[in-house]
DSSP file (Angstrom, degrees, kcal/mol; ACC not computed):
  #  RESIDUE AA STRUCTURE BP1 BP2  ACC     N-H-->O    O-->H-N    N-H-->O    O-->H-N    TCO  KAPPA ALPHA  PHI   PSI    X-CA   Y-CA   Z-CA
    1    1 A X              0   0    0      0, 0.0     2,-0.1     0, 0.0     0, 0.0   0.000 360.0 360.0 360.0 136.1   35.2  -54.3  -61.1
    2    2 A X        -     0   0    0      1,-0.1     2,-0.2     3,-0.0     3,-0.1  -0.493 360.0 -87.1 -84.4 162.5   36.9  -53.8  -57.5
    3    3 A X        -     0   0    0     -2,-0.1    -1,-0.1     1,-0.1     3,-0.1  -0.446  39.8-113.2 -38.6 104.7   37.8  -55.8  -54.6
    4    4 A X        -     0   0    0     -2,-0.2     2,-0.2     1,-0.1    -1,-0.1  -0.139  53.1 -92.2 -47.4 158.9   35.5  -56.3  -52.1
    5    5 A X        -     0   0    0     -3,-0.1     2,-0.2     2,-0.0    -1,-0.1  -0.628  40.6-157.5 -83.4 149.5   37.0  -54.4  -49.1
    6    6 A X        -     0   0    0     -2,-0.2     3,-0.2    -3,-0.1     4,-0.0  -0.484  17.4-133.9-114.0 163.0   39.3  -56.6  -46.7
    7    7 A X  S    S+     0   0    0     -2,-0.2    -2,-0.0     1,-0.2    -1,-0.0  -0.098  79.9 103.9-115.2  34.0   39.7  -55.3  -43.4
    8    8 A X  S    S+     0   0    0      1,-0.1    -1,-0.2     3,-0.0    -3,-0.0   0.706  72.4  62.3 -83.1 -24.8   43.3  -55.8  -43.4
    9    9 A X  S    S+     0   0    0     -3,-0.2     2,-0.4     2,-0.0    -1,-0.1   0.531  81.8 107.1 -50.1 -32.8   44.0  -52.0  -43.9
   10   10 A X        -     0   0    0      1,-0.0     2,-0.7    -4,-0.0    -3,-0.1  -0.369  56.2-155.4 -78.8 125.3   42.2  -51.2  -40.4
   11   11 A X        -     0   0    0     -2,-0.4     4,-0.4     1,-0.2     3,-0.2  -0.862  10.1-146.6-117.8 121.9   44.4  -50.1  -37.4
   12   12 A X  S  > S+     0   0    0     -2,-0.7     4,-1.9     2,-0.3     3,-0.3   0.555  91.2  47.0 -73.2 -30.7   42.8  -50.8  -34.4
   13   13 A X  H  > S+     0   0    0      1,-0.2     4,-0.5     2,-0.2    -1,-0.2   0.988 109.1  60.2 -59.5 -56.0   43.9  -47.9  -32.0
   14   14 A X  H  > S+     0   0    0      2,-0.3     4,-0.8     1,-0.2    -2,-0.3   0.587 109.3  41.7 -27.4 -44.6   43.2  -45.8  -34.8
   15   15 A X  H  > S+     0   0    0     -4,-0.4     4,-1.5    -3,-0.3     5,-0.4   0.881 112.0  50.7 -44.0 -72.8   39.6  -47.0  -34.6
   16   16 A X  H  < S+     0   0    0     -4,-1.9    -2,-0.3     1,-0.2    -1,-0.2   0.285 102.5  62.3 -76.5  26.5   39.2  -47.0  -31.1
   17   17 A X  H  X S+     0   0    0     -4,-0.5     4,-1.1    -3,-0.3    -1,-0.2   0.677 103.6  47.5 -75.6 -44.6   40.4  -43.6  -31.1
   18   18 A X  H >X S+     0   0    0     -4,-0.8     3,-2.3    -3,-0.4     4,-0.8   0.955 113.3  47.7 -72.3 -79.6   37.2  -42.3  -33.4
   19   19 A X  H 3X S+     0   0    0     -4,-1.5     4,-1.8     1,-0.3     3,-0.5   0.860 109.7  52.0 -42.9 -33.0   34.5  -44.0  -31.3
   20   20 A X  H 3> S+     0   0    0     -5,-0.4     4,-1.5     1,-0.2    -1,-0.3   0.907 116.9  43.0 -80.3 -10.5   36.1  -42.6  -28.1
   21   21 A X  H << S+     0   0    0     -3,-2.3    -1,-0.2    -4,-1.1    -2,-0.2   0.432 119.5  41.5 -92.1 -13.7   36.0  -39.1  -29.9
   22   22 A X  H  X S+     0   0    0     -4,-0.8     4,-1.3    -3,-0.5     3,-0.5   0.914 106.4  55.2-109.0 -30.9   32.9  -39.5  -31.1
   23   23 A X  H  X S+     0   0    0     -4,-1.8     4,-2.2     1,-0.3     3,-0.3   0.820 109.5  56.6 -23.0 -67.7   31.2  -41.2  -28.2
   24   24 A X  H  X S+     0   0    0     -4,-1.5     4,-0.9    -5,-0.4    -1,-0.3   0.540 107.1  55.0 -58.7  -4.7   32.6  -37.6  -26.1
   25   25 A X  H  > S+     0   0    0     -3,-0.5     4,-1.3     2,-0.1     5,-0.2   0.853 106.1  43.5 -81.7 -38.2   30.8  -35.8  -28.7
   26   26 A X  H  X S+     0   0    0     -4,-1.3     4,-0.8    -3,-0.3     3,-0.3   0.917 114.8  47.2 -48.5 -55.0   27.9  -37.2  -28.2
   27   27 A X  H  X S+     0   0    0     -4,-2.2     4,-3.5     2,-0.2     5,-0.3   0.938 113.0  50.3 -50.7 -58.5   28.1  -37.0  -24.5
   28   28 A X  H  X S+     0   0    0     -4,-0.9     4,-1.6    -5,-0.2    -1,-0.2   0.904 110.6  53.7 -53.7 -20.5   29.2  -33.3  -24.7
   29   29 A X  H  X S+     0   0    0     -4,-1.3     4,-0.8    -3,-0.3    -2,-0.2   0.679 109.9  45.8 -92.4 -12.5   26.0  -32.7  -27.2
   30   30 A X  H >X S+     0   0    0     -4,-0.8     4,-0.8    -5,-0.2     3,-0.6   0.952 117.7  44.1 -85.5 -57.5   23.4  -34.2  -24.6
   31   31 A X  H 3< S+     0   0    0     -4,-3.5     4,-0.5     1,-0.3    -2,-0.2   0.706 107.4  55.5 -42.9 -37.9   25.0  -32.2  -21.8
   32   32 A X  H >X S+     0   0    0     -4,-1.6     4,-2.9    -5,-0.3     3,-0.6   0.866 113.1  42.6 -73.8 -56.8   25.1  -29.4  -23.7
   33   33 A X  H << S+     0   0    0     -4,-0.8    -2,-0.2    -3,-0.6    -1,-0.2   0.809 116.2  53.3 -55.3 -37.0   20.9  -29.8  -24.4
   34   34 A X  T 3< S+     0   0    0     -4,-0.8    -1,-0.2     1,-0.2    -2,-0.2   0.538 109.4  38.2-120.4   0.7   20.5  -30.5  -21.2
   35   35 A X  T <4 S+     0   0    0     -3,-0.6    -1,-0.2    -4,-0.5    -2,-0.2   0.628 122.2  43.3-102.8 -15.0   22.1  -27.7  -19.3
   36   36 A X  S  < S+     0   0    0     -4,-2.9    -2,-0.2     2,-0.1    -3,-0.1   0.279  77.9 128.7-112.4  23.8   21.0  -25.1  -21.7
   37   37 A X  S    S-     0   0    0     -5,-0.3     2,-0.4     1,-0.1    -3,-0.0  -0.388  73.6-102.7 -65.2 149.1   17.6  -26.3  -22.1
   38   38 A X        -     0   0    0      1,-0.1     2,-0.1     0, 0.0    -1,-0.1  -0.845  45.7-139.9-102.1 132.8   15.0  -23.1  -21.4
   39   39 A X        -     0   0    0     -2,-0.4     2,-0.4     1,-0.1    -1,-0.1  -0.139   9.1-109.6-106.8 152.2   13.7  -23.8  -17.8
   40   40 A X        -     0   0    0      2,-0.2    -1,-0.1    -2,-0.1     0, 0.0  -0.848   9.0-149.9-105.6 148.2   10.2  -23.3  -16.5
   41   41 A X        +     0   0    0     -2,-0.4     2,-0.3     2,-0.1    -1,-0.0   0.375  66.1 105.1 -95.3  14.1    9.6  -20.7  -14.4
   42   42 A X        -     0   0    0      6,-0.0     2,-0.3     0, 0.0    -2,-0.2  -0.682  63.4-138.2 -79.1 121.1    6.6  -22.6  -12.5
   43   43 A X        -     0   0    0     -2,-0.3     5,-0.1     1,-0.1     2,-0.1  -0.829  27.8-104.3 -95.6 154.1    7.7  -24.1   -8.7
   44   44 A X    >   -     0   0    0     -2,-0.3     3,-7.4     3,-0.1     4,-0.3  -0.392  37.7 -96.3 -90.1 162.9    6.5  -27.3   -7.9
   45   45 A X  G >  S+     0   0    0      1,-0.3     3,-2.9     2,-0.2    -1,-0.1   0.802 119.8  57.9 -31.8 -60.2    3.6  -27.6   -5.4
   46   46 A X  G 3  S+     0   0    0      1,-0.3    -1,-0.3     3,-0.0    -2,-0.0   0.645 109.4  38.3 -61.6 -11.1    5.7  -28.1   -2.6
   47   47 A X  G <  S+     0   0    0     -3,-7.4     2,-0.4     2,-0.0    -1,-0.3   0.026  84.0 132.2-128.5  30.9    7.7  -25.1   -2.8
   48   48 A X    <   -     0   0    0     -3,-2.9     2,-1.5    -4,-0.3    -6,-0.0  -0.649  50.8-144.4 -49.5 113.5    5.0  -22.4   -3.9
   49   49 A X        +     0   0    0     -2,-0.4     2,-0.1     3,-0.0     3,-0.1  -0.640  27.2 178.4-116.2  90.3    4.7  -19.3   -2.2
   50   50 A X        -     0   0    0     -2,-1.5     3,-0.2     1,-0.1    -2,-0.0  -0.259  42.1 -86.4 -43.8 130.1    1.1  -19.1   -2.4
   51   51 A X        -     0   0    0      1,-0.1    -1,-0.1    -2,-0.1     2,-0.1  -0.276  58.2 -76.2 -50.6 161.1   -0.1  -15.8   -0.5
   52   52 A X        -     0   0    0      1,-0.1    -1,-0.1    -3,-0.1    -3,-0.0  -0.170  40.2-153.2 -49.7 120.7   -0.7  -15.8    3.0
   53   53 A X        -     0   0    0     -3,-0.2    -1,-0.1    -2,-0.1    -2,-0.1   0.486  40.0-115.6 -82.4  22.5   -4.2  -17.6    3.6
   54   54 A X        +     0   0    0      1,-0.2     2,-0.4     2,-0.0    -1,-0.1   0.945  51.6 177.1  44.3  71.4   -4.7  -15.8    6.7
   55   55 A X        -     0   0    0      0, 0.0     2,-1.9     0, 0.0    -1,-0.2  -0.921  35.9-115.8-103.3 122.0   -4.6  -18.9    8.9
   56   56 A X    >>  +     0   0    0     -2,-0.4     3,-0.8     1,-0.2     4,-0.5  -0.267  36.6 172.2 -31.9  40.4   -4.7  -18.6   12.6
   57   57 A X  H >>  +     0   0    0     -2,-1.9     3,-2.0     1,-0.2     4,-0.7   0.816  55.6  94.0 -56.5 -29.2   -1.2  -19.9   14.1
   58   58 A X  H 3> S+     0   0    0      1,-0.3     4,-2.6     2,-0.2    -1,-0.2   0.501  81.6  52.8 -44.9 -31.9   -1.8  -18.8   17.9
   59   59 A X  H <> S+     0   0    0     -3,-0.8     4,-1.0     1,-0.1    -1,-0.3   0.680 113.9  49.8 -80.0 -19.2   -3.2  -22.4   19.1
   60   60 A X  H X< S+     0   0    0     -3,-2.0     3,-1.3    -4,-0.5     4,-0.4   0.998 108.5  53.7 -61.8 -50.5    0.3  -23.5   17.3
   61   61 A X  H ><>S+     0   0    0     -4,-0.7     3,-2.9     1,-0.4     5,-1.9   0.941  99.7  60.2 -46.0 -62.2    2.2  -20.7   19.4
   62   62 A X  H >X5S+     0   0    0     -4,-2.6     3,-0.8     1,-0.2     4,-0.7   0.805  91.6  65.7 -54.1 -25.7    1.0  -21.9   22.4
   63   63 A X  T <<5S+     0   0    0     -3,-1.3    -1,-0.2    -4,-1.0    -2,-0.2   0.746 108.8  37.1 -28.4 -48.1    2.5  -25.0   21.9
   64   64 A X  T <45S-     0   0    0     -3,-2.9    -1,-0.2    -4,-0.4    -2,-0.1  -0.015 136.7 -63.3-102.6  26.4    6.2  -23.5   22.1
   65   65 A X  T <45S-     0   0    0     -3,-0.8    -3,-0.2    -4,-0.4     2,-0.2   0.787  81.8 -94.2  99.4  22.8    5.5  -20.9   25.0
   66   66 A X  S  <<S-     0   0    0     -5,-1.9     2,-0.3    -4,-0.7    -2,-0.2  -0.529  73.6  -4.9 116.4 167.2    3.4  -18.9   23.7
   67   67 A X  S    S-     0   0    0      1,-0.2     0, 0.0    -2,-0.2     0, 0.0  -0.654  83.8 -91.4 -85.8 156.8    3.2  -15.5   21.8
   68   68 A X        -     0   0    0     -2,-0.3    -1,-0.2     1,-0.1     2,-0.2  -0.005  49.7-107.4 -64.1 151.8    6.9  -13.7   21.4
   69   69 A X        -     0   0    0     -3,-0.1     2,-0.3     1,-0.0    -1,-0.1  -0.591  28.1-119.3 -82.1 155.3    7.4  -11.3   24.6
   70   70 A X        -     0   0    0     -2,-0.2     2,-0.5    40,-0.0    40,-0.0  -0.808  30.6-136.7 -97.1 133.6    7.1   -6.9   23.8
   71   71 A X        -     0   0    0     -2,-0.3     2,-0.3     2,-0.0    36,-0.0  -0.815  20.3-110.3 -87.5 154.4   10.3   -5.9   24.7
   72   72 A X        +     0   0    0     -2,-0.5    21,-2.1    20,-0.1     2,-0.4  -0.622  41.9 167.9 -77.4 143.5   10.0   -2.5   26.9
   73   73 A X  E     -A   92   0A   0     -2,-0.3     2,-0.5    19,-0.2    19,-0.2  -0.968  18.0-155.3-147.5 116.0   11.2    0.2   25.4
   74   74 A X  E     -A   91   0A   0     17,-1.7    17,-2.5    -2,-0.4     2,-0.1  -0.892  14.7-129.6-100.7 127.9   10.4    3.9   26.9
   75   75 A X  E     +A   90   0A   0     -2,-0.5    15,-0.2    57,-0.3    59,-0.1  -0.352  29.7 167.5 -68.8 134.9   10.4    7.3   24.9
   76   76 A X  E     -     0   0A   0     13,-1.7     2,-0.2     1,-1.0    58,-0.2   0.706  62.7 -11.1-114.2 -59.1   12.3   10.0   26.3
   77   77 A X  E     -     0   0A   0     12,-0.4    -1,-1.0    56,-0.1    12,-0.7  -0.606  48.8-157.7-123.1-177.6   12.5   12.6   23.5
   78   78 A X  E     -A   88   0A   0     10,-0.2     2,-0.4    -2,-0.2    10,-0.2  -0.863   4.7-159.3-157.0 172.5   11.8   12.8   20.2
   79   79 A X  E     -A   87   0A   0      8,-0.7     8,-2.9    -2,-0.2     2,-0.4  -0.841  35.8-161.2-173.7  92.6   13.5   15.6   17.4
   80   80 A X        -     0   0    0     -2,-0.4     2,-0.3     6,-0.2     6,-0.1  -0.939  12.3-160.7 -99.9 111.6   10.8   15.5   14.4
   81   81 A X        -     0   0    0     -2,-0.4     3,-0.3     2,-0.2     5,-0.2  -0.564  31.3-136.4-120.6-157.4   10.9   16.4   11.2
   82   82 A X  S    S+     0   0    0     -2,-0.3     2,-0.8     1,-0.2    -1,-0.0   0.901 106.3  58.2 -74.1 -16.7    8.8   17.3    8.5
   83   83 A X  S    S-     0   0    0      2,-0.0     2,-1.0     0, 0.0    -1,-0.2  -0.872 111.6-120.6 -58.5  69.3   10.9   15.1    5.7
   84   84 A X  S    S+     0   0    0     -2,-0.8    -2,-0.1    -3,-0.3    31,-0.0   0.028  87.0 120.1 -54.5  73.9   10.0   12.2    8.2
   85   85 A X        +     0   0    0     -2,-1.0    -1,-0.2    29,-0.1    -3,-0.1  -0.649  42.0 152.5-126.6  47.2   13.6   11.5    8.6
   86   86 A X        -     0   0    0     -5,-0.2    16,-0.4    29,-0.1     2,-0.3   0.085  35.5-149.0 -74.5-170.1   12.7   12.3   12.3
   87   87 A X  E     -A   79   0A   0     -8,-2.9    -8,-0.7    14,-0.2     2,-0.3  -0.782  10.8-152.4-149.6-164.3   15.2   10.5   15.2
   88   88 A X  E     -A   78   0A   0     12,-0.3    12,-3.6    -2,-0.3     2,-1.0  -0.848  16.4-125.1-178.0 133.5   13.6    9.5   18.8
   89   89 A X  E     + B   0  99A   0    -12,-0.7   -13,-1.7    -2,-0.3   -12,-0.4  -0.804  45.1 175.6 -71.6  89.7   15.5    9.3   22.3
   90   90 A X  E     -AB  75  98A   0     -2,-1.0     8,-1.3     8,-0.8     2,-0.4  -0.952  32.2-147.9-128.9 162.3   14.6    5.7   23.5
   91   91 A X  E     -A   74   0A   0    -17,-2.5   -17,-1.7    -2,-0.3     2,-0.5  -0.836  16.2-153.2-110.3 137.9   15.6    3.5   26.3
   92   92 A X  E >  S-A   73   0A   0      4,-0.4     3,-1.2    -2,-0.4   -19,-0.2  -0.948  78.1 -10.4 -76.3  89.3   15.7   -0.5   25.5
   93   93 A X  T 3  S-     0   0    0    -21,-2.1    -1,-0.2    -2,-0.5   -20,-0.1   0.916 132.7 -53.4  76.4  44.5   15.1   -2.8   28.6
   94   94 A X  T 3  S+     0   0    0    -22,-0.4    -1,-0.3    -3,-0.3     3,-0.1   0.539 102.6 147.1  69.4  -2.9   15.4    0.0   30.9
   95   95 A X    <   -     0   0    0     -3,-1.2     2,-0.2     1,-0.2    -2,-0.1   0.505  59.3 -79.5  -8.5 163.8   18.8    1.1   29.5
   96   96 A X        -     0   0    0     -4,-0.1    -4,-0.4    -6,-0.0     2,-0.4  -0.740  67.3 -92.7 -86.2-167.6   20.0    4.7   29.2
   97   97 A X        -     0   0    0     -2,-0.2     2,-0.6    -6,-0.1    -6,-0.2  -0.659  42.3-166.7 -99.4 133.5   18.6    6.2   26.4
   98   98 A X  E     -B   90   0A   0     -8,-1.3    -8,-0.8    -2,-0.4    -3,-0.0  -0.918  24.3-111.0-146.6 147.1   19.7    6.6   22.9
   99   99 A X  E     +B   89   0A   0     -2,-0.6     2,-0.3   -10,-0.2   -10,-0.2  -0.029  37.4 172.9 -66.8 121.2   19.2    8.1   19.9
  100  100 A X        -     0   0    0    -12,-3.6     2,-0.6     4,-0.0   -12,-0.3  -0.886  20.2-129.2-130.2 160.0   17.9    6.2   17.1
  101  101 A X    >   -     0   0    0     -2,-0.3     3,-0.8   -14,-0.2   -14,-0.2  -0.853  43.6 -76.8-123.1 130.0   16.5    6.9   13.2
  102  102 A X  T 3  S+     0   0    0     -2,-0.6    11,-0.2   -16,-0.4     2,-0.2   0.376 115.3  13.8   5.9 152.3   13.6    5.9   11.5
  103  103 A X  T 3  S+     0   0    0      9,-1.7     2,-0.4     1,-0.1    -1,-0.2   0.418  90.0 131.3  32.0  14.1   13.8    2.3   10.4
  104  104 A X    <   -     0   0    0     -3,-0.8     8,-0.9     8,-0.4     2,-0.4  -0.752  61.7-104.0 -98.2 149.5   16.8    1.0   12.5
  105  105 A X  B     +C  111   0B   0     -2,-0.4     6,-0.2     6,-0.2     3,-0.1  -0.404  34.4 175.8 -62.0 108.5   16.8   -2.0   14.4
  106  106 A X  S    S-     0   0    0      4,-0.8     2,-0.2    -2,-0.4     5,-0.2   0.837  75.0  -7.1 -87.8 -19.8   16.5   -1.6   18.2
  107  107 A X  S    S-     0   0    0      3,-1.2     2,-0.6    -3,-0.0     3,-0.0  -0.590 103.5 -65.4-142.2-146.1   16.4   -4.9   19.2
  108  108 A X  S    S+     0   0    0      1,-0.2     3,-0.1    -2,-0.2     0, 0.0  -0.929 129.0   6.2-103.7 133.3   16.1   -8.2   17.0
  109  109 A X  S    S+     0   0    0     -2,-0.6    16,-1.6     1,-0.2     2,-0.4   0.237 112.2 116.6 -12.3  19.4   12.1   -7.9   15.1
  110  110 A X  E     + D   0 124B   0     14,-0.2    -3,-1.2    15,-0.1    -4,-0.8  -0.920  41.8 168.7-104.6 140.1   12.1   -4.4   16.7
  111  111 A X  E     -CD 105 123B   0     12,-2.0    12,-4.9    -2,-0.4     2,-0.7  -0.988  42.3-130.1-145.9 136.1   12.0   -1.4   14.4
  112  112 A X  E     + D   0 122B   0     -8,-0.9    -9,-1.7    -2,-0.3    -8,-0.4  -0.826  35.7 179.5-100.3 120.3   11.4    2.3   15.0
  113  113 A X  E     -     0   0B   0      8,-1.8     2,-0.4    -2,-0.7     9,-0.1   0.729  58.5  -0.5 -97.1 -29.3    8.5    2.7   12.0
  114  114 A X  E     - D   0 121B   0      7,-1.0     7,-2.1   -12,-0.1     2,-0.4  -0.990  53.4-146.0-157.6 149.2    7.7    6.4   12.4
  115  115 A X  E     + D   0 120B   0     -2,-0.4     2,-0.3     5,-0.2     5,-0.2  -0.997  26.8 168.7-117.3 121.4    8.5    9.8   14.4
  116  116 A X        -     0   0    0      3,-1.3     3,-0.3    -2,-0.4   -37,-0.1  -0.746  51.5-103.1-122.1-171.9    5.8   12.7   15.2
  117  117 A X  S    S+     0   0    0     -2,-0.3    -1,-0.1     1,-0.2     3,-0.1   0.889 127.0  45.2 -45.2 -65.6    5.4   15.5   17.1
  118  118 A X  S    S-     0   0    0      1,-0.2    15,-2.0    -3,-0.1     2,-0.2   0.622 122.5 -88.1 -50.2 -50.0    3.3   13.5   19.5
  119  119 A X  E     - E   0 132B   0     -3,-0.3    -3,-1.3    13,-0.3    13,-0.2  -0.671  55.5 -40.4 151.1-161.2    5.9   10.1   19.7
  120  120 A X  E     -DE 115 131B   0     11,-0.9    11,-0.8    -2,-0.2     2,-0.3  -0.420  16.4-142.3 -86.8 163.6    6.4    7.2   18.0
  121  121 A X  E     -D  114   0B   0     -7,-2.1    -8,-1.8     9,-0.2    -7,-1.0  -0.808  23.0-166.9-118.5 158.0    5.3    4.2   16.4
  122  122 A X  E     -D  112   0B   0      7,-0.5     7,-2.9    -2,-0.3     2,-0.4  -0.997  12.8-146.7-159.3 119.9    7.5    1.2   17.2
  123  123 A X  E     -DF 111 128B   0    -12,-4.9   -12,-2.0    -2,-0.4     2,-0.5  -0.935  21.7-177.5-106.9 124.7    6.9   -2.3   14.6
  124  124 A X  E    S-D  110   0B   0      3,-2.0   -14,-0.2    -2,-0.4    -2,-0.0  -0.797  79.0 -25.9-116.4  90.3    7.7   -5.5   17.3
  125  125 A X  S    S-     0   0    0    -16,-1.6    -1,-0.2    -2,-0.5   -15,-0.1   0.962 126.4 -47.6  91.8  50.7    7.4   -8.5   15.1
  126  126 A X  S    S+     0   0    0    -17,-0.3     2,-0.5     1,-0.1    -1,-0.2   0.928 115.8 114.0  80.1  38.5    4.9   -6.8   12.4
  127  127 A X        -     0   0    0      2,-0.1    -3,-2.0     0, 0.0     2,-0.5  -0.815  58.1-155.0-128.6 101.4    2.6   -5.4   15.4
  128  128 A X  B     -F  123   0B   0     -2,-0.5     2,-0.4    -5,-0.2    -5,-0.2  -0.725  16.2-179.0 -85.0 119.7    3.0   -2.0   15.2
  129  129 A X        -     0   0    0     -7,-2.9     2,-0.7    -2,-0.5    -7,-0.5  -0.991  20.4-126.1-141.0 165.9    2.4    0.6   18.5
  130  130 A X        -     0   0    0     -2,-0.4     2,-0.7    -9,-0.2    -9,-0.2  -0.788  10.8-161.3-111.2 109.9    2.5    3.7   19.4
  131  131 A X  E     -E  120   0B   0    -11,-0.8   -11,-0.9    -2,-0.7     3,-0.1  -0.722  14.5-148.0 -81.3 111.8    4.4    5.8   22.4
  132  132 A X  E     -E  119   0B   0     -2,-0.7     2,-0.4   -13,-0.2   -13,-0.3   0.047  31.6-103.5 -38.0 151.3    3.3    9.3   23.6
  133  133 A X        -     0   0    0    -15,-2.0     3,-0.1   -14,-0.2     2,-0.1  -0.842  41.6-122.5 -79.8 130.8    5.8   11.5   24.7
  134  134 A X        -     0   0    0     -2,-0.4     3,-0.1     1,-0.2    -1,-0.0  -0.253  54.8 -41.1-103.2 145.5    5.6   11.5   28.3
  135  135 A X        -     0   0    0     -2,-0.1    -1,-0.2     2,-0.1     3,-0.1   0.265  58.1-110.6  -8.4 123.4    4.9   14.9   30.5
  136  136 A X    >>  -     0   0    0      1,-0.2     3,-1.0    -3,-0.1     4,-0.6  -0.454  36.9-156.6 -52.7 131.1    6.8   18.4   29.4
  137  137 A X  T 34 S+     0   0    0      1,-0.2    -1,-0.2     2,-0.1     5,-0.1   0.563  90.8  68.5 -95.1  15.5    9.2   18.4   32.7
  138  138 A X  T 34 S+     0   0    0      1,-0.2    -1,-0.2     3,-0.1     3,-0.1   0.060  85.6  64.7-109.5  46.5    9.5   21.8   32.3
  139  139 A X  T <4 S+     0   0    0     -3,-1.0     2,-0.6     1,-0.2    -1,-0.2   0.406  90.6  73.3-116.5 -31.1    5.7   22.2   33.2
  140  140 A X  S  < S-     0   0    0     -4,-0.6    -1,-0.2     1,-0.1     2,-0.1  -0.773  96.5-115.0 -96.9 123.5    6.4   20.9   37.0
  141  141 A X        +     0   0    0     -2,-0.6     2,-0.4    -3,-0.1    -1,-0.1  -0.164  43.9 171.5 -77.0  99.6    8.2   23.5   38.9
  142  142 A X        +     0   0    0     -2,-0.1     2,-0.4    -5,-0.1    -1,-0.0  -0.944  52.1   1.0-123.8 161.5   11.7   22.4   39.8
  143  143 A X  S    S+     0   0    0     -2,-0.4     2,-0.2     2,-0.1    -2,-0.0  -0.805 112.0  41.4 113.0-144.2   14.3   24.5   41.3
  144  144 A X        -     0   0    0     -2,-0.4     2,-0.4     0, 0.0    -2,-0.0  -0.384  59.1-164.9  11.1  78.6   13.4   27.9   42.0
  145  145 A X        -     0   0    0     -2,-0.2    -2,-0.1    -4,-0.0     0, 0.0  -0.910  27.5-109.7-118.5 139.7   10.3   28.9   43.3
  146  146 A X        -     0   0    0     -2,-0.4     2,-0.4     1,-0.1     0, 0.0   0.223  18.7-140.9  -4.3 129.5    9.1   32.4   43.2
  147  147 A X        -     0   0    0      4,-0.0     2,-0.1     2,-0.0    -1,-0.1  -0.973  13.6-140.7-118.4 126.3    8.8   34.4   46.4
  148  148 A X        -     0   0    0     -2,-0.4     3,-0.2     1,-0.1     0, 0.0  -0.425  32.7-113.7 -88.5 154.9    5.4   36.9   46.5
  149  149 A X  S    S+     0   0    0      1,-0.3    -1,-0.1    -2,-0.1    -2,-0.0   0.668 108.7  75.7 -89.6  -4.9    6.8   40.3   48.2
  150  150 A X  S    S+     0   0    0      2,-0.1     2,-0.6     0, 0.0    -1,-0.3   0.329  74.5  91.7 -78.7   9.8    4.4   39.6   51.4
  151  151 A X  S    S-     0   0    0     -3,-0.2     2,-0.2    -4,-0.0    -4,-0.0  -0.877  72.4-153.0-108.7 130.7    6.7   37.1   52.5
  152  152 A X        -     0   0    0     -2,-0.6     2,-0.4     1,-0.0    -2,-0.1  -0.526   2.7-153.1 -97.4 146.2    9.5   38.6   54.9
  153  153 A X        -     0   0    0     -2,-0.2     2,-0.4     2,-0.0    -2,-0.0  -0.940  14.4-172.8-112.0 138.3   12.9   37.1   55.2
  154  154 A X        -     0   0    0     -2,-0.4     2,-0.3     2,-0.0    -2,-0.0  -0.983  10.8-150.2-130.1 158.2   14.5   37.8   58.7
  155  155 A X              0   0    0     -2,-0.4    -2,-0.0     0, 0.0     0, 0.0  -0.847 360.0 360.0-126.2 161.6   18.0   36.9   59.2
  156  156 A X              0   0    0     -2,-0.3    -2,-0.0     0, 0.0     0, 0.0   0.234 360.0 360.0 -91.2 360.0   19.3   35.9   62.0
């Protein structure tokens, strides 16, 4: 028969060296679970982006001044084509005028949406309108005008 075991053989660094090594295993094997754990893809209530409920803000607005100001913006030309990769002359706050292309920003929630024949469509803060092209000026008679042969010139 054997010895019962004595614990006179056991060397105490040696010891606490396996618990502190196993004790970090442990630790590393929970972390491990608990950082690669499969995630739900569900947001909680408070950060849902539910669709828009179509809710009124405008009695909110007024609260803070109001609805946003249009900035003015006037058409000068426009140079359309049929790709609708068209371009438009326009002047910004009374500016001169310059030449801009589809979807670039003219001012800060202003966006030039579209070019026709006709003008443009212009999106100011998700409101979209539309500017005419403004008179041909080469319908009103500048310059030049025509002399009818019953009119006499005397010179002096």
């Amino acid at each position: 028969m054997g010895l019962p075991p004595t614990f006179s053989g056991i060397n105490g660094p040696r010891l606490l060296r396996g618990l502190a090594f196993m004790l970090m295993a442990v630790g590393l094997g929970v972390w491990a679970a608990l950082l690669f754990a499969p995630v739900s893809q569900d947001l909680p209530p408070a950060l849902d982006t539910a669709p828009f409920s179509g809710q009124d803000t405008g009695p909110v607005s007024n609260w803070f001044g109001g609805p946003a100001l249009r900035v003015p913006i006037s058409l000068a030309g426009v140079i359309f084509t049929e790709g609708g990769r068209g371009a438009a002359l326009l002047s910004i706050n009374g500016t001169t005028a310059q030449a801009y292309r589809v979807g670039q920003s003219l001012a800060p929630g202003v966006t030039l949406s579209g070019v026709s024949a006709q003008g443009v469509s212009i999106d100011q803060d998700g409101v979209i309108e539309q500017l005419t092209m403004p008179a041909n000026p080469a319908d009103v008679v500048q310059g030049f005008v025509p002399v009818t042969k019953s009119t006499k010139l005397t010179q002096p």
